[in-house]
C-alpha positions in Angstrom: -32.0 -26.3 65.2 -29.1 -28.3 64.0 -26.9 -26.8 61.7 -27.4 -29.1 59.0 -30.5 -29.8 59.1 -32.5 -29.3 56.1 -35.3 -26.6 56.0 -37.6 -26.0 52.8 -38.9 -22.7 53.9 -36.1 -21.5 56.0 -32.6 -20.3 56.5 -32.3 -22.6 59.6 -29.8 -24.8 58.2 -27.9 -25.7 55.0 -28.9 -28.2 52.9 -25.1 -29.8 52.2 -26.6 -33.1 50.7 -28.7 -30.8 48.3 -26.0 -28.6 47.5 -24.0 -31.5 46.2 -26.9 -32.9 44.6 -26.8 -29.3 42.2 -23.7 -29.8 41.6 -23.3 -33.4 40.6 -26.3 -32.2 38.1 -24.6 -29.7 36.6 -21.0 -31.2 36.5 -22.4 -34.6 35.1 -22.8 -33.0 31.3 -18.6 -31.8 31.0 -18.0 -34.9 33.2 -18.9 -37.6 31.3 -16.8 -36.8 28.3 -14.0 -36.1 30.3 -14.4 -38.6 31.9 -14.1 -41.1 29.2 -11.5 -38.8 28.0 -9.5 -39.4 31.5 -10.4 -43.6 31.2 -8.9 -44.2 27.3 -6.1 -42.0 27.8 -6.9 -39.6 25.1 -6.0 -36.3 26.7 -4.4 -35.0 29.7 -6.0 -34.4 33.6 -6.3 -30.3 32.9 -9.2 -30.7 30.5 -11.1 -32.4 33.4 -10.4 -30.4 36.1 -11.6 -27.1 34.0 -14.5 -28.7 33.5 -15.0 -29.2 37.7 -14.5 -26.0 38.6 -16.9 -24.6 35.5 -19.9 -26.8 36.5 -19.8 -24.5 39.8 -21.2 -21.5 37.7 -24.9 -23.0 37.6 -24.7 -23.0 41.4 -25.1 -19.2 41.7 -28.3 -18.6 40.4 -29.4 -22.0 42.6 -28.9 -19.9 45.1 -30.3 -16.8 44.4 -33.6 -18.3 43.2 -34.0 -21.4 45.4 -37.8 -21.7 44.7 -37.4 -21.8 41.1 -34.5 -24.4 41.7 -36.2 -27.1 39.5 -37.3 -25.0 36.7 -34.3 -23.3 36.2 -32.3 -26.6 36.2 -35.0 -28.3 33.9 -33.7 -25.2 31.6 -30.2 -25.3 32.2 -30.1 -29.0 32.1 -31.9 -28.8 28.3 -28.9 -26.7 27.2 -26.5 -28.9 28.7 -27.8 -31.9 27.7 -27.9 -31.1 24.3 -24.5 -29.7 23.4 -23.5 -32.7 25.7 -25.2 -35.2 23.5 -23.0 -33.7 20.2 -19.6 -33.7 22.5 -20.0 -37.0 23.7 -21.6 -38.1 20.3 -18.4 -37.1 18.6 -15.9 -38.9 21.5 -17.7 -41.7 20.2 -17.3 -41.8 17.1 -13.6 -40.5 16.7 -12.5 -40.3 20.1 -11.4 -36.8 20.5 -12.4 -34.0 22.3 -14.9 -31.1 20.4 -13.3 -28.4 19.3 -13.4 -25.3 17.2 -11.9 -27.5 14.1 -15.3 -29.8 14.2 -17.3 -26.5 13.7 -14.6 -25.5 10.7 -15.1 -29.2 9.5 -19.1 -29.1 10.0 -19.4 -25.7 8.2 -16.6 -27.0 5.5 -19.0 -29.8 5.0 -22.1 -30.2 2.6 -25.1 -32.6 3.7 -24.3 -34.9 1.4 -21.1 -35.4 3.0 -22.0 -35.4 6.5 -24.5 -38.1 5.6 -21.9 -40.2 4.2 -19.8 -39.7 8.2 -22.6 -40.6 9.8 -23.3 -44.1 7.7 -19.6 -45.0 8.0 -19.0 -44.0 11.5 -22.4 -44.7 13.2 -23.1 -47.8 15.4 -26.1 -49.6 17.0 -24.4 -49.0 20.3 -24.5 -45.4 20.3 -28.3 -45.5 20.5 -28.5 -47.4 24.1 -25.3 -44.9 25.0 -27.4 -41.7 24.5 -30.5 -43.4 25.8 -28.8 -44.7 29.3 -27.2 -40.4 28.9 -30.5 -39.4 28.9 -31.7 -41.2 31.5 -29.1 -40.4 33.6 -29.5 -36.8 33.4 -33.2 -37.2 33.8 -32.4 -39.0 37.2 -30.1 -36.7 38.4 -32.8 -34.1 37.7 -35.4 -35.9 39.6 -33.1 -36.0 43.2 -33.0 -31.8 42.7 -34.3 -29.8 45.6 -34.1 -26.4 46.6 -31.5 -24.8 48.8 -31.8 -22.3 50.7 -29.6 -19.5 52.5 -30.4 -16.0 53.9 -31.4 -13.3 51.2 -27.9 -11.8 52.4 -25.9 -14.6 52.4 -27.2 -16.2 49.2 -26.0 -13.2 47.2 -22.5 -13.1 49.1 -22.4 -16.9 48.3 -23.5 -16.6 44.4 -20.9 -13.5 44.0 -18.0 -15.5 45.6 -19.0 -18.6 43.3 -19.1 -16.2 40.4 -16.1 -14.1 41.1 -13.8 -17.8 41.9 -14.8 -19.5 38.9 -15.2 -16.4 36.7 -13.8 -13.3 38.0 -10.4 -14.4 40.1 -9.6 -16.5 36.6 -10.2 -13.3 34.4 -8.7 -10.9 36.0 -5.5 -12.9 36.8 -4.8 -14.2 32.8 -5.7 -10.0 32.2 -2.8 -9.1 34.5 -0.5 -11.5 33.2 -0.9 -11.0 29.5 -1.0 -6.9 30.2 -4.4 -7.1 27.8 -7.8 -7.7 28.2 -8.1 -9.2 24.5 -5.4 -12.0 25.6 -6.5 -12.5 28.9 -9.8 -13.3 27.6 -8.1 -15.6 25.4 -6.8 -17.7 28.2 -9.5 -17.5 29.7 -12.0 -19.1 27.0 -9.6 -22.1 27.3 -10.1 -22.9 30.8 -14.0 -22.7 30.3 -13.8 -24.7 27.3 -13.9 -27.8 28.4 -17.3 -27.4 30.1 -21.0 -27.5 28.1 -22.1 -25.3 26.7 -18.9 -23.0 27.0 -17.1 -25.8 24.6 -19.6 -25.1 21.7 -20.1 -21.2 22.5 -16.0 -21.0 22.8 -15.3 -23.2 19.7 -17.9 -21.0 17.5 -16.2 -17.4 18.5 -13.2 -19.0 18.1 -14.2 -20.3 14.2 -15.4 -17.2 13.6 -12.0 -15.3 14.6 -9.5 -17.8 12.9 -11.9 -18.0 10.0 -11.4 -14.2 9.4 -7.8 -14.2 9.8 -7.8 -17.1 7.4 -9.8 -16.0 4.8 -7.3 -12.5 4.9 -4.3 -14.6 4.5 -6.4 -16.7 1.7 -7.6 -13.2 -0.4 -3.9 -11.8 -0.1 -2.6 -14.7 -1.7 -5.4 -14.8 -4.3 -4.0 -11.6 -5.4 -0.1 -13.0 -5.5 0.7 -12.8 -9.4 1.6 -16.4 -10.7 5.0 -17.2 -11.7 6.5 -15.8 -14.7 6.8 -18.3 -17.8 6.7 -21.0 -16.7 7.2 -24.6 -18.0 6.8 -27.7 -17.5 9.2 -30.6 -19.1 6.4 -33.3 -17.6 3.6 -31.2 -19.2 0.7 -33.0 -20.3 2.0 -36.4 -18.8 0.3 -38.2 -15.8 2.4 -38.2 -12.9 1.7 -38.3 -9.2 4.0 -36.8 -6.8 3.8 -36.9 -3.0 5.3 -34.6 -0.4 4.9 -35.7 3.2 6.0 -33.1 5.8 6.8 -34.8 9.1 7.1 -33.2 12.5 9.5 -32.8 15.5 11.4 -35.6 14.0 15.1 -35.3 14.8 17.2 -37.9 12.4 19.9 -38.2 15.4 17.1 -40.6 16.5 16.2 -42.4 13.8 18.3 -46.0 12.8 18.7 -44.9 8.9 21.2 -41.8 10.1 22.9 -44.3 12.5 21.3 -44.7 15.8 22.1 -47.0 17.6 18.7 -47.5 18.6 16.4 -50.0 15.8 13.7 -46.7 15.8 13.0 -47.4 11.8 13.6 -50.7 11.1 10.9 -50.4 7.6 12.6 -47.5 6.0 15.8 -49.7 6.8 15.0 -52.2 4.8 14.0 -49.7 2.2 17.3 -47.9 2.2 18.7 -49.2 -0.9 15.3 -48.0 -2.8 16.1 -44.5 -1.0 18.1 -41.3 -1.4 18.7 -40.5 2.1 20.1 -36.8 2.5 22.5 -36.7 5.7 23.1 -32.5 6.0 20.0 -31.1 5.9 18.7 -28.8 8.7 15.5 -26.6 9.1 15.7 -22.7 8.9 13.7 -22.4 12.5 12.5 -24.9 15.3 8.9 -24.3 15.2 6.1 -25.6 12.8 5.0 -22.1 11.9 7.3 -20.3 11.1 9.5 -23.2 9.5 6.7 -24.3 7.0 6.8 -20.1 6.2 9.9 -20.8 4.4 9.7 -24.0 3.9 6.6 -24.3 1.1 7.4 -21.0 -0.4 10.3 -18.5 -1.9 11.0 -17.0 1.8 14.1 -18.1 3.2 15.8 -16.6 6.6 17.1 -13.8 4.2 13.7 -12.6 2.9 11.6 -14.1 5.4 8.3 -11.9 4.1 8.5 -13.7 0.4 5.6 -15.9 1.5 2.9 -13.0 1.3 4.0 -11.7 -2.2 5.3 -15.1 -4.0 3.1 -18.1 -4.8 3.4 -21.3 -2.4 4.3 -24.7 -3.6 0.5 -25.6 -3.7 -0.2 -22.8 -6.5 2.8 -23.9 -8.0 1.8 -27.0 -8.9 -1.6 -26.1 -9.4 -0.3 -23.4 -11.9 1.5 -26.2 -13.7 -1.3 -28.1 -14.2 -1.8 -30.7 -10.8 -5.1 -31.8 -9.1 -3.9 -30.9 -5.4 -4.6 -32.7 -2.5 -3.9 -32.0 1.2 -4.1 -34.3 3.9 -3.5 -33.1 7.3 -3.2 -34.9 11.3 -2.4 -31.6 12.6 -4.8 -29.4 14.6 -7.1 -27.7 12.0 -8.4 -24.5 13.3 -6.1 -22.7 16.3 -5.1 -19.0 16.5 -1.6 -21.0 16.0 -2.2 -22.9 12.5 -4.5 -20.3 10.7 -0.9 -20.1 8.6 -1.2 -24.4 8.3 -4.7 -24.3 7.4 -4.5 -21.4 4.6 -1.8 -23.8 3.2 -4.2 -26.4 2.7 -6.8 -24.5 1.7 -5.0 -23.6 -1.4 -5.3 -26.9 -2.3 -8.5 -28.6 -4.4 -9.0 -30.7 -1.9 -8.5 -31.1 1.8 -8.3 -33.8 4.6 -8.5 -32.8 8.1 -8.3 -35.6 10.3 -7.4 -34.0 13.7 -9.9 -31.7 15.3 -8.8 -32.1 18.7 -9.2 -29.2 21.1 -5.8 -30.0 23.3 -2.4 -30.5 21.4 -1.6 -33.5 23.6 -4.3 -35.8 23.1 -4.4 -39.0 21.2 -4.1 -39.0 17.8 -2.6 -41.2 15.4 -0.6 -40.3 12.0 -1.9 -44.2 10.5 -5.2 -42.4 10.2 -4.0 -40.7 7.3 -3.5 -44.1 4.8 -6.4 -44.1 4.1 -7.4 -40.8 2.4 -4.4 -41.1 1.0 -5.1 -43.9 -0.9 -7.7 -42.6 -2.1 -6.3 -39.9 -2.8 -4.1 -42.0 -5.2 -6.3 -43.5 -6.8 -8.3 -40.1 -8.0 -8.6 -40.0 -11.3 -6.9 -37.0 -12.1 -3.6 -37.7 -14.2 -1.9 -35.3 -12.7 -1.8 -34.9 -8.9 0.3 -33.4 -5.9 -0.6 -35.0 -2.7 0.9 -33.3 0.6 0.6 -35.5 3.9 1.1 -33.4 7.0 2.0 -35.5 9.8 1.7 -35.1 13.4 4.9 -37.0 13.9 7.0 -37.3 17.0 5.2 -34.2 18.7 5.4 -33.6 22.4 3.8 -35.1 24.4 5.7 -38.4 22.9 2.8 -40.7 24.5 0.2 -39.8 22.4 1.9 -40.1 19.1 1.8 -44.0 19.2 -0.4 -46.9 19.9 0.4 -49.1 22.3 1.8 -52.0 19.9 4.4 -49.6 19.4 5.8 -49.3 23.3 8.6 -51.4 22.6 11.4 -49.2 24.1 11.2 -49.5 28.3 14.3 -49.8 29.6 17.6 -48.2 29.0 18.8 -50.4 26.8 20.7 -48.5 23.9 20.1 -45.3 26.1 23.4 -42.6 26.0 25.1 -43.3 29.6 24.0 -39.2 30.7 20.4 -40.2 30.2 19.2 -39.7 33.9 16.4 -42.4 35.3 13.9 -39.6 35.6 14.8 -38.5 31.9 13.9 -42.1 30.9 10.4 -42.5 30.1 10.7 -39.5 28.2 13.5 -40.6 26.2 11.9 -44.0 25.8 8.8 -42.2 24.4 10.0 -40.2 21.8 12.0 -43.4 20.4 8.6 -44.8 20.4 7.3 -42.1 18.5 10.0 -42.6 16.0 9.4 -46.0 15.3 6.0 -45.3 15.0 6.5 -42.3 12.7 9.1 -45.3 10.7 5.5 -46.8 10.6 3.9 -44.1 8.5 6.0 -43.2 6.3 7.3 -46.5 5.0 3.1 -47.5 4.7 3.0 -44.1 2.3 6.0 -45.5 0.5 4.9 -48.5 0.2 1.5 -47.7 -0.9 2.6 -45.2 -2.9 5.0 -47.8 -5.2 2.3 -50.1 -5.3 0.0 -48.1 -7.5 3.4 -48.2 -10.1 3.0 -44.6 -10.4 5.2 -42.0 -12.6 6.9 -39.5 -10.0 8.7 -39.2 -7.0 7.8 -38.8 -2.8 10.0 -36.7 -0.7 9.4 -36.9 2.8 11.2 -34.5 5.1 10.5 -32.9 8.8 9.2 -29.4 9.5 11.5 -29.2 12.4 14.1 -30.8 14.6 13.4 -32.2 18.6 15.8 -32.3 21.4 15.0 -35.1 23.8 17.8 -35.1 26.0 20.4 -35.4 23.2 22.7 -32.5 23.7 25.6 -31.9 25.7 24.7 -32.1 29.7 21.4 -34.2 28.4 19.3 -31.6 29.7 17.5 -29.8 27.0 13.5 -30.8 26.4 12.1 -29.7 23.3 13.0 -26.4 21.2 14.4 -22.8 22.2 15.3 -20.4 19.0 17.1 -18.3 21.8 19.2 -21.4 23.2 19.5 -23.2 19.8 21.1 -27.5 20.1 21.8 -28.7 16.6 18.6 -31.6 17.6 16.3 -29.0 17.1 17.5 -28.1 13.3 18.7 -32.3 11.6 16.1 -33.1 10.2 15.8 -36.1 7.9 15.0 -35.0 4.6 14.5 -38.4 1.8 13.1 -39.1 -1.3 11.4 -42.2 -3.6 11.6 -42.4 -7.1 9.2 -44.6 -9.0 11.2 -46.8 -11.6 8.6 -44.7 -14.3 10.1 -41.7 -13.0 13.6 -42.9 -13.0 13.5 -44.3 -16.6 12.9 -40.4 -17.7 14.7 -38.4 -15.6 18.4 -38.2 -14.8 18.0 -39.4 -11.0 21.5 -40.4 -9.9 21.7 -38.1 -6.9 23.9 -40.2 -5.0 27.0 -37.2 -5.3 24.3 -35.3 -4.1 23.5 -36.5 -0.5 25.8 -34.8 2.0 25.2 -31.1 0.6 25.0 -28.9 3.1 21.2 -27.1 3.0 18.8 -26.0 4.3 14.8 -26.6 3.3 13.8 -22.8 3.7 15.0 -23.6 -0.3 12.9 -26.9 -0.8 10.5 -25.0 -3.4 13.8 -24.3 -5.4 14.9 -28.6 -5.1 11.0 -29.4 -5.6 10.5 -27.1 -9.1 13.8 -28.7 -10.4 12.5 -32.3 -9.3 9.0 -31.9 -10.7 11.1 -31.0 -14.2 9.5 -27.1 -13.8 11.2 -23.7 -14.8 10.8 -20.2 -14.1 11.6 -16.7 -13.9 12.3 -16.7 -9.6 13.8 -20.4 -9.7 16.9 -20.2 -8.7 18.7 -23.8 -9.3 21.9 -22.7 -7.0 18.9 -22.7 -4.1 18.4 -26.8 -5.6 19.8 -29.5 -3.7 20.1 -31.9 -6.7 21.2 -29.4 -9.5 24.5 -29.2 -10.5 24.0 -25.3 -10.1 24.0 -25.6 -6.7 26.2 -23.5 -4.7 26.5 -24.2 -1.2 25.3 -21.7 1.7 26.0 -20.9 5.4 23.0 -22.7 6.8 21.8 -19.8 8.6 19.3 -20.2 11.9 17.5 -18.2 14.1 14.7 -15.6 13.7 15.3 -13.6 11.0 12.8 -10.2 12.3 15.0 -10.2 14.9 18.3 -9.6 13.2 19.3 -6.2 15.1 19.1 -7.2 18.4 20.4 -11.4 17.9 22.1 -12.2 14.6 21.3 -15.2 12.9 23.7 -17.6 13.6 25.8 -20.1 11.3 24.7 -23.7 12.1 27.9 -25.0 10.8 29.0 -23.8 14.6 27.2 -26.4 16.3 27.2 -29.4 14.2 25.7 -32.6 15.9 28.3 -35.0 17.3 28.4 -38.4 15.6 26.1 -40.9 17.5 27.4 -42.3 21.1 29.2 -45.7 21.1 28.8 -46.1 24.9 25.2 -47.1 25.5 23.5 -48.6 29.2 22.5 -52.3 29.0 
């Protein structure tokens, strides 16, 4: 008998057409999504090869229980289907890929509320979408057939199916990591692209981040409020705005002097601004910046954020409705720390729920809640914008209106042809970012409010910017002053201005660093304390300047922290490609 010829009752032959069959059955409920992911661009090729090699899984029990084939996929296929149907449902409507943040959303959520998503967001479309899904599946289902092996080659065949997509994977991220706990770890995010491992892996991982969350959130419940304070504002509407940008280096941007047009709209605000041209960020990463950053820690007492109140209880301790309004990833292992933030707040935003840092998603999305958020009608507020900003990958930080840098045009002369499109990219991302933040402004001054925004980045980027144009991205350990300038600018409303002494103009080239930004915001906002400490405030005329000191300050006995003043970015290049 042939070898590939098919036999329903025997081991003759192997059933390869059948066999593929299984598997374009099982694959076809991860593949869609990520498929449509792969088509519109929204996240990168990894996602859908995960979800390839998962679909493989279902095979092994095809194999070791060929007569119940049909059943057992009609099962399978139920489960599939279903979390299927709410992955791709959720693609639809804001085209990104499920993750643990939509359970943390979904379970943040009341009924009401979802209701209201599903008005807004739901379109007559959808309906023949999940009905041709359906359909789909169903005829996939019907072209099933059993396939069979020997008893002893069946299990051999199930275990090495098992063991490739299961086993090799574990036990390799195990040995790598040195610990079960984080090899598992890696490993739920190479299964998680795949139904139903996408829903099972985003729940566990809720439920983790959630506990580590609500830790952080009962410890700083317990954090005593600040000692007498006052407010010289109190009992006056006002409305002020912090918007916290990210990987945004200022060498890049047109308003410090690039040659580069990367923000022509905050240009043409420039005379409305006070632009601050020596500011840098205590460390390079989001995290551990934003530790310092929205509370009293600084490089020197880097542990203040667990025993002193956060800007957020600040201002709700002086009296302010708080909003926060977030693009970043809501609910990873990595931004428990963001997401406590927020949750300090009365209200939150969270508009990014992607499962993969480089996917699509777009900082405009957050102009709308923010106008709403404006017009609450609260007298006084504190609105915080978190932006995604110029984050790597660069690509997916913009639409495609905004691909206006292609060539090398206004590109430093080292810039290699291979470094290009990167380059190119993040310039891109800048002028997008220009976007934004002028729209806030803009929006913001419209309303005619009383108060002030201040818009700054968490963190520095280098794109090929320091010497040798080699360095991508950020290293603590092998610091470029890129990764540290930040731009750091703030709006006054003419309200605000009329009753405050605003002239900050002798103020602009301080050296400083915004580990200290609680100590500038207090003294903006008109607040006073026990722990302010005006010398620590950029615009006071206590201020005493500091070594702007970098570096990762629980790591001082074995690598000092180091004095940025000792790599000070060089002014911008005059020789430019054409």
């Amino acid at each position: 008998m042939s070898l590939f010829k098919r036999s329903n009752t025997t081991a003759a032959g192997f059933d390869w057409a059948g066999f593929v069959w299984l598997f374009v059955f099982f694959w076809y409920f991860s593949g869609i999504t990520q498929l449509l992911i792969q088509l519109t661009g929204t996240s990168g090729f990894s996602g859908f090869r995960q979800a390839f090699v998962m679909s493989a899984f279902w095979l092994a029990p095809m194999l070791l229980f060929p007569r119940q084939t049909r059943v057992m996929a009609a099962v399978i296929g139920v489960v599939l289907w279903a979390c299927s149907m709410a992955s791709l449902g959720y693609f639809f409507i804001y085209q990104q890929e499920f993750s643990q943040s939509v359970i943390f959303i979904m379970f943040e959520s009341n009924v009401a509320e979802a209701g209201e998503y599903m008005t807004q967001y739901f379109a007559w479309w959808m309906v023949p979408a999940f009905l041709a899904h359906t359909a789909f599946s169903w005829f996939l289902w019907t072209r099933l057939r059993p396939v069979y092996l020997p008893r002893g080659k069946a299990i051999v065949a199930a275990v090495a199916i098992v063991m490739a997509v299961v086993g090799y994977p574990l036990i390799k991220q195990t040995a790598r990591t040195g610990s079960f706990a984080e090899g598992f770890d890696k490993f739920e995010t190479r299964i998680e692209p795949a139904v139903p491992w996408q829903m099972a892996v985003a729940y566990h991982r809720y439920l983790e981040t959630l506990a580590g969350m609500q830790d952080m959130l009962n410890s700083a419940s317990k954090i005593p409020p600040l000692h007498n304070l006052k407010d010289a504002m109190a009992n006056t509407p006002a409305t002020l705005v912090l918007v916290i940008g990210e990987s945004t280096n200022r060498q890049r941007m047109s308003l410090y002097g690039y040659p580069r047009a990367t923000t022509p709209e905050l240009d043409k605000l420039k005379d409305q601004l006070d632009v601050f041209d020596n500011v840098i960020t205590p460390r390079p990463y989001t995290i551990e910046a934003l530790q310092q950053v929205l509370t009293f820690a600084d490089e020197e007492n880097p542990d203040l954020y667990l025993s002193t109140p956060s800007l957020v209880s600040m201002m709700k301790q002086a009296g302010y409705k708080t909003f926060w309004i977030t693009n970043q990833q809501t609910m990873t292992k990595r931004n428990t720390m963001l997401t406590t933030f927020s949750e300090q707040a009365d209200e939150q935003v969270y508009l990014n729920n992607n499962r993969n840092q480089n996917a699509a998603q777009y900082d405009g999305d957050v102009i709308e809640p923010f106008n709403k958020a404006l017009a609450d009608g609260a007298p006084r507020k504190l609105i915080v914008v978190h932006l995604l900003g110029t984050h790597m990958s660069y690509q997916y930080r913009y639409p495609s209106t905004f691909d206006r840098f292609q060539d090398p045009e206004g590109v430093p002369a080292g810039i290699r042809d291979d470094q290009l499109p990167t380059y190119n990219s993040y310039d891109n991302a800048v002028l997008y970012n220009d976007f934004v933040v002028s729209s806030l402004i803009k929006d913001y001054a419209r309303t005619d409010p009383n108060g002030f925004l201040l818009y700054l980045s968490d963190h520095g980027e280098d794109v090929f910017d320091s010497v040798g144009h080699n360095t991508l991205g950020r290293n603590e350990n092998k610091p470029t002053a890129p990764m540290y300038t930040i731009p750091f600018m703030a709006w006054a409303s003419p309200k605000w201005r009329a009753t405050h002494d605003w002239n900050l103009v002798g103020d602009l080239s301080r050296p400083y660093s915004s580990s200290h930004l609680i100590h500038t915001w207090a003294d903006l906002a008109g607040l006073s304390f026990d722990e302010l400490d005006r010398s620590k405030s950029l615009v006071s005329d206590s201020f005493k300047a500091r070594p702007l000191m970098i570096g990762n300050p629980y790591e001082r006995q074995q690598r000092a922290l180091i004095d940025f003043s000792l790599m000070k970015p060089k002014t911008p290049p005059t020789v430019v490609q054409q």
